[in-house]
Each structure stands twice: as C-alpha cells, then as structure tokens.
N, C-alpha and C positions, 0 to 999 in steps of 0.2 A: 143590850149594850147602850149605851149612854150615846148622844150626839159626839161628844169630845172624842169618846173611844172610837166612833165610825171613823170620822175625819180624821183619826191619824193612823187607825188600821189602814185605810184608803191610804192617805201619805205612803206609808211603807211600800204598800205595793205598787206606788206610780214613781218612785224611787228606784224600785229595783226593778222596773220596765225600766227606764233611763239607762240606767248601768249598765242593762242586757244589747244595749244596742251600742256598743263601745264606737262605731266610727259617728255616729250623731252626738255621743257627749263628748270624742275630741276634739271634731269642729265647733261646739258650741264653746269649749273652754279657749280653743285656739286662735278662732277669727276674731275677737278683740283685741288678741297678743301681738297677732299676723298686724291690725291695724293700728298698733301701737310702735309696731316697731317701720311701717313702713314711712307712719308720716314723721316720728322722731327724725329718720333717716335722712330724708327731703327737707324737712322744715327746721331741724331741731338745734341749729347754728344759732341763730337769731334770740335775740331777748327782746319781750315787750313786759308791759307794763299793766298790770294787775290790780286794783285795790291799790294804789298807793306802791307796790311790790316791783320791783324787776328781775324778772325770772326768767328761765330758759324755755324756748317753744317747747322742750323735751320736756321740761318738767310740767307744764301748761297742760300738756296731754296727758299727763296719768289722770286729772282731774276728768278731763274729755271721755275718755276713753272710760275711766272708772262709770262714769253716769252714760253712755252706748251702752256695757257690759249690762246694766239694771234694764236697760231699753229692750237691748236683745231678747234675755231671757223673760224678760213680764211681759211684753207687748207682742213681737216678732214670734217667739216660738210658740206663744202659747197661743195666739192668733191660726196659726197655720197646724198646730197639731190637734187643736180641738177641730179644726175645720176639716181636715182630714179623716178625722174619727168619727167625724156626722155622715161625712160619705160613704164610709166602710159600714155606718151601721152601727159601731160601738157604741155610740152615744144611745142609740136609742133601746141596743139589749141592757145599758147599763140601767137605763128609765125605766124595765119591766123588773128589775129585780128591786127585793125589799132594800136594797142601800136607797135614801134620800139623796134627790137631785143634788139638793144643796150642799149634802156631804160629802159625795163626787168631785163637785165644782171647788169647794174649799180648798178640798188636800189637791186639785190639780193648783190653786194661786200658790199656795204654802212652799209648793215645791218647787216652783217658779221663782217664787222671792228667794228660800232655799239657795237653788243655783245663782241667782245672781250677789247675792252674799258671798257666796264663793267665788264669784267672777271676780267681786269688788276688791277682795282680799287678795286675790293671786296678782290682779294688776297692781295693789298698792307694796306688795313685797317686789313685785317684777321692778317696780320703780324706785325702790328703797336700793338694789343691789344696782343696777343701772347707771338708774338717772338722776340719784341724789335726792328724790324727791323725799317729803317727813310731814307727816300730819303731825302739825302740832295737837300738844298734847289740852289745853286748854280747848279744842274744837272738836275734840273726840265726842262730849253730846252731841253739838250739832249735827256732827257727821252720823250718829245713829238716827237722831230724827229726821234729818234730810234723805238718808238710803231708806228708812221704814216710809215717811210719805211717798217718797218717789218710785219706789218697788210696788204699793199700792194703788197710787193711781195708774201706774201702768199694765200692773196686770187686769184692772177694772176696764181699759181702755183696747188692752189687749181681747178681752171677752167681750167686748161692745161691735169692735170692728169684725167680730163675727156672724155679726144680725144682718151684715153686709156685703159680705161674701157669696155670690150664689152657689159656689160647689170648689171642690178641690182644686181646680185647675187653674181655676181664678185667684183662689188664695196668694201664691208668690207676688204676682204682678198687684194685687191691689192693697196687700199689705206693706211689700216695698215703696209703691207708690206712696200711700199714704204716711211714711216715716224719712224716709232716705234726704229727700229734700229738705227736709226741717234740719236732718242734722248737718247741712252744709250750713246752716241760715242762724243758725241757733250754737255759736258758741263751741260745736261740739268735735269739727272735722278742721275747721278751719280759725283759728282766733281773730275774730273782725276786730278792726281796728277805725272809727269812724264806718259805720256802713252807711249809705242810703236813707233815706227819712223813712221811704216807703218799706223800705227790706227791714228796719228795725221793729218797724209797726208789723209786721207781719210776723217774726220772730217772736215777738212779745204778746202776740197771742194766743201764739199756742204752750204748753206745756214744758216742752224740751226745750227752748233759753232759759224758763225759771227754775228748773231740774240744775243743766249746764252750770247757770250763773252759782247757784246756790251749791254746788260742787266745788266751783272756784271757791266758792268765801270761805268754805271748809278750811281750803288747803291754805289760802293765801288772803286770811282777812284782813282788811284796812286796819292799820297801826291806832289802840285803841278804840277799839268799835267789836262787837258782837260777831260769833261766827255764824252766829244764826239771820237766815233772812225771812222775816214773818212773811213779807209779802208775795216770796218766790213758793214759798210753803203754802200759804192763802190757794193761790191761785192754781198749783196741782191738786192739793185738795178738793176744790170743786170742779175741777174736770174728770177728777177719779171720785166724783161723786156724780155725775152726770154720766159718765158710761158707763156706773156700777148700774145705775137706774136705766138706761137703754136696754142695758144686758137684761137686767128682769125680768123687764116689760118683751123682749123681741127675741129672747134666744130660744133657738130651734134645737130639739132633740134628735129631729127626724129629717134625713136625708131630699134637699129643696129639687122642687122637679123644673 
C-alpha cells in the first residue's frame, strides 16, 4: 500500500475511535458553542469597532470563537490525547507495527484539522441563524487560507508541546496553562480595545492574536483593502514551522519515566 493509502486507512480508523466515544466528541463540538453563547450573553449588547466596521460584541465573537474552535481541536486535544496514548503505551505498540510513524502521526493532524473544519462551520451557521453574522463572499479565499494555515500551525504546535509534557497527569495543567492566557490577551475571549503597550507586545508575539486578528479581517475587512493578512499568515507559519521541527527532533514514542 502506498504512503497516501496508509495515512488515510489510519484517518478512517482515528475517525471512528472519535465517534466510538460519543461523550468526548460532544464536548469537543459543545464547549465552543457553550463559549459562544456565554460570552454573547454578558457581552453581546455593546458595538465596537473593527477594521473601519461597527459591529456587535455578538457578532465579534463568531470570528473569536470560530479561530478557539481551530485552537481546541489542533492544539488542546491533540496535545493531551497523543500525550495520554504514550502513557498507555499505544504510541509505542503503534511504533512496533509495519504502519510508519509518520503515517500514524498524519492521519492523527488530518483528523484534527478535520474536526476543527467542522467546528469552524457549525459556529459560522450557529452565527448566521443567531447573530446575524455573514462571511462575505469576496473573503471566502481568505477564510480557506487563513483556517488551512491556522489548523496547521496549530496542530504542529499542538505535537511540539508534547516533547514537554512529562506524563499524563501533567498534560491538563500545562497545556491549559500554555494556551488559556493567550486567549484572553489575543483578541479571542475578550475584544481589547486600546490594551497596554506591554500586553500588546506580548499578544503579538505569540500566534493566537495573528490567528484571532486574521479571523477578524475575514469577517469584517477594512472598506477597500484585502481580506487577506500576509503578515498574520507569515508569522503562524513559522511558528507552525518551528514546532513542526521540535516535534521531529523530540517526540517520544515511549512512555517518560
């Protein structure tokens, strides 16, 4: 069988583990929805101002929440269930059999992007019957290229922060850690409005405000101007190319003592 053929026989059957386990894919589909509807709730009164746009908190947040949904499933799950599988050992019966590591590892990102496709779609209908919200139709490219980079570098980053993890138990606490904060800081939980000199510089270093931003401009681009943002795209790009390269170089098959 061919490499193409491994990695989507592999897909199929990491697809229908997912589905076998109904209460883990309805919280995975749910808890974006759950935080889409709470902060609309609380917040979603208020108009600010966008690109040039004045728009509703509520509709502000389909863009948010749309780019968490890609975060969740590429980074967060895939961080904590590959990390879980090295401590049961799965990882490492999967390393003795003739399937290639790498083919393994594919169909596990594939299917991670997968779901978060589905996330991205089910929040932009959740927001279309709602909250008014409409991807214009002129930004429908960007919006593929913006979700295919951003799915990308997150599941590369998602497999990176695994070489970091010492064992299962630590997973929750230091993948949470390393994400949760960013998305208060970055556009994604909260809409900043002037922030801080120091809290913007910090925001803007990491991944998730150029993800965030570059979500916005999908939805609500500057009057005359591109819905594409090279430089929010630039900048995922080489951090989902630097923890495609951590992961390489440092991931463990085998359960750390």
């Amino acid at each position: 069988m061919s490499g193409l053929g491994l990695v989507l026989r592999q897909l199929r059957f990491t697809n229908r583990a997912f589905w076998r386990n109904p209460a883990a894919a309805f919280f995975t589909f749910a808890f974006p929805l759950l935080f889409l509807v709470i902060f609309t709730t609380l917040f979603g009164s208020a108009d600010i101002n966008i690109n040039g746009n004045n728009v509703s908190v509520a509709t502000f947040y389909i863009a948010g929440i749309a780019a968490f949904s890609v975060i969740t499933a590429c980074y967060t799950n895939i961080a904590m269930s590959l990390t879980f599988a090295r401590d049961l050992g799965v990882l490492k019966r999967v390393k003795g059999t003739p399937l290639p590591g790498w083919a393994y590892l594919a169909a596990r990102m594939l299917h991670a992007v997968a779901i978060a496709i589905l996330l991205v779609l089910i929040c932009l209908i959740f927001g279309m019957l709602l909250y008014d919200a409409r991807l214009p139709a002129g930004s429908i490219p960007a919006f593929v290229v913006t979700l295919a980079v951003g799915a990308a570098c997150f599941t590369a980053l998602g497999m990176a922060i695994t070489t970091v993890v010492p064992n299962a138990d630590a997973a929750p606490a230091i993948v949470n850690a390393s994400i949760l904060p960013l998305l208060f800081v970055s556009d994604v939980f909260i809409p900043l409005q002037d922030p801080p000199a120091w809290l913007d510089m910090l925001g803007n270093f990491f991944p998730v405000r150029h993800f965030s931003e570059a979500m916005q401009n999908v939805f609500f681009p500057a009057p005359g101007s591109s819905a594409f943002r090279p430089a929010d795209l630039a900048v995922m790009a080489a951090w989902g190319a630097a923890g495609l390269l951590a992961a390489v170089r440092r991931f463990s098959w085998e359960p750390r003592r």
